[in-house]
N, C-alpha and C positions, 0 to 999 in steps of 0.2 A: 603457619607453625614455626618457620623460623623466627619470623618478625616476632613474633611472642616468647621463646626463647632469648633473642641476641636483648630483649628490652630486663632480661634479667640480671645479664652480666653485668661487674663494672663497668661505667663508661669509660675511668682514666685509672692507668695505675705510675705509682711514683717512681718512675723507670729511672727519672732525672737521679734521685736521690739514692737508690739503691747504685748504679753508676757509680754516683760519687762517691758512695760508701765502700764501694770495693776498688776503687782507687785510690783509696788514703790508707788502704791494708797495702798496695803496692808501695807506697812509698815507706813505710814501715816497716815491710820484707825488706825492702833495699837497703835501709837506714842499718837494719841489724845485718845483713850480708855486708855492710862496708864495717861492719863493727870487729866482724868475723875473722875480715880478712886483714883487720889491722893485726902488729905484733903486738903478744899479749892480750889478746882477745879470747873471750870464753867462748871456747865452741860450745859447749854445752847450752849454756843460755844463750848464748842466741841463734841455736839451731832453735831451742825451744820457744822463743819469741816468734822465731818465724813462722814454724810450728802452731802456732795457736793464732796468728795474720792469716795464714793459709786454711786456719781453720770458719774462720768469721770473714773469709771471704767465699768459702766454700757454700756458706747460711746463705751468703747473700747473693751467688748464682742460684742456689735453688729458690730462694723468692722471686727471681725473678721470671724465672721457667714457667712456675707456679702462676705469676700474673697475668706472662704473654699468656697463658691459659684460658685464664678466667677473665680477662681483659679486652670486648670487642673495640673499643678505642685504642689504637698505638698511637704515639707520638711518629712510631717512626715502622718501617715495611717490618711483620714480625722474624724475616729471615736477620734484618738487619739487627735487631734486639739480639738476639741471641748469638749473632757469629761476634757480635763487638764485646760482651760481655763473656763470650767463651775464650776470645783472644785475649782480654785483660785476666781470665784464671789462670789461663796457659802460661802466661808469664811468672804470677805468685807458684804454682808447681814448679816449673825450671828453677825458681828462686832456691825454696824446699829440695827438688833434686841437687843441687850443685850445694848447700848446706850438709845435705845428709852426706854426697859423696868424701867431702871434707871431714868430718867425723869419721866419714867409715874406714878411710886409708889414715887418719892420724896425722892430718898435716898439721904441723905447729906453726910453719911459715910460710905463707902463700909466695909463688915466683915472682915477680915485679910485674908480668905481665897478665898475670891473675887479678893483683890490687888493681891495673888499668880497667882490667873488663870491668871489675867490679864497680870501680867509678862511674862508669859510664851506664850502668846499670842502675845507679841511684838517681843520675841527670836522666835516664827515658823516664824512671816512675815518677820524677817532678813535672818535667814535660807531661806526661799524660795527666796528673794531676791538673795542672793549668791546662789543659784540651778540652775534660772531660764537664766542665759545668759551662762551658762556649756551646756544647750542645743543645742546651737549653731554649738556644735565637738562633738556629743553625743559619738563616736568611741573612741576618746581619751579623753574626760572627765568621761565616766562612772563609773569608781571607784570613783572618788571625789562625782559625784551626787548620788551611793548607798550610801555614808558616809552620806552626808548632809539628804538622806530619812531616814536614820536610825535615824539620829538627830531627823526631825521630830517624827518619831513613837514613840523616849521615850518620849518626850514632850507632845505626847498626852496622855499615860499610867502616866506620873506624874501629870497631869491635873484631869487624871481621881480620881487618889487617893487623890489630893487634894480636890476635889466635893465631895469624900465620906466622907473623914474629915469633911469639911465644915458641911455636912446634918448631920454626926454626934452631933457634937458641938454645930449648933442650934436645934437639937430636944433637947437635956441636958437642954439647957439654957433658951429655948422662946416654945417651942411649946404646954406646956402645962396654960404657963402666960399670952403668944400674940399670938396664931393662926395664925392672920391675918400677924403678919412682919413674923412668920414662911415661910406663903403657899407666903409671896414675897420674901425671901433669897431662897428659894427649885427654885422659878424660874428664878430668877438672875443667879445664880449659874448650873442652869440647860443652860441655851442660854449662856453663859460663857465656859463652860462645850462644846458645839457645835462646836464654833468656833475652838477648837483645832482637834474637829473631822472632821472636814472642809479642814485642814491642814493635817490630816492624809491622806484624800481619796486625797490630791495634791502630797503626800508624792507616794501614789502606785500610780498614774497615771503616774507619772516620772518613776517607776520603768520600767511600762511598754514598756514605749517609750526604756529604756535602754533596756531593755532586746531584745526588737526588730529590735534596732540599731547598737547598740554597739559590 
């Protein structure tokens, strides 16, 4: 009964391509989050840019749900499909949270150490973009995709020392004159601050798959 069942499902589904499709909506969040935070940038549009990446990346984790579903062939262990793909949405959201949080307090000028995270936010989604189709030959790409994880990992440790700077710098400056822009730079800076952790946890789920693969 089984054997007559599993011989109905797909045998492959394009896990590769849907991946990559929701990795070039990463680097496209990022691209308009660096846009955002330049001076003179529309929040508006490209809260809404990012907004409609987060959205067609949203399509393409549920096709992919959908597939491990209907899909007795994986490329790869189905826990691993879905934590590597749930950790690359997790990022495009943090992207979207920390867009929306910017809109919502009114910032016209992001602090200098807000434009840093932000930076370094657009270098993890090109890194994972370069990661994400090395999956493809995990056997003979593995040393190249431990290089590009380890990228991400300093990315997220430089991230983080830049948030503590940042929280340094405005308690010095604002926290005891303005409170209120303190507790909104501690949260800017905080969902900024995520998104590279976001990129970390995509950073070991690749490992994973390498180490299982490869």
């Amino acid at each position: 009964m089984l054997g007559w069942f599993q011989r109905l499902l797909p045998k492959t589904g394009d896990f590769f391509g849907m991946f990559e499709a929701h990795s070039a909506m990463l680097v496209a969040a990022a691209e308009a989050l660096k846009q955002l935070a330049s001076d003179g940038g529309s929040t508006e549009k490209c809260l809404r840019t990012i907004q409609d990446r987060e959205h067609v990346a949203d399509d393409v984790i549920r096709d992919v749900l959908t597939t491990v579903r209907k899909t007795f062939l994986t490329p790869f262990d189905r826990g691993a499909i879905t934590s590597l793909i749930g950790a690359m949405d997790d990022a495009i959201d943090e992207m979207l949270a920390a867009a929306r949080a910017i809109d919502l307090y009114e910032v016209e000028q992001l602090r200098p150490e807000m434009k840093d995270i932000v930076a370094v936010i657009a270098e993890a989604a090109r890194v994972t973009n370069d990661a994400i189709p090395l999956l493809r030959d995990v056997s003979r790409n593995g040393q190249k995709l431990h290089e590009l994880t380890e990228r991400l990992v300093r990315l997220e440790g430089k991230a983080d020392d830049i948030h503590a700077a940042g929280l340094r710098r405005a308690f010095r400056e604002i926290a005891r004159t303005d409170p209120l822009q303190f507790a909104v730079t501690r949260e800017i800076l905080r969902h900024l601050e995520r998104v590279t952790d976001a990129f970390e946890d995509v950073a070991n789920q690749i490992d994973g798959i390498v180490i299982d693969h490869s």
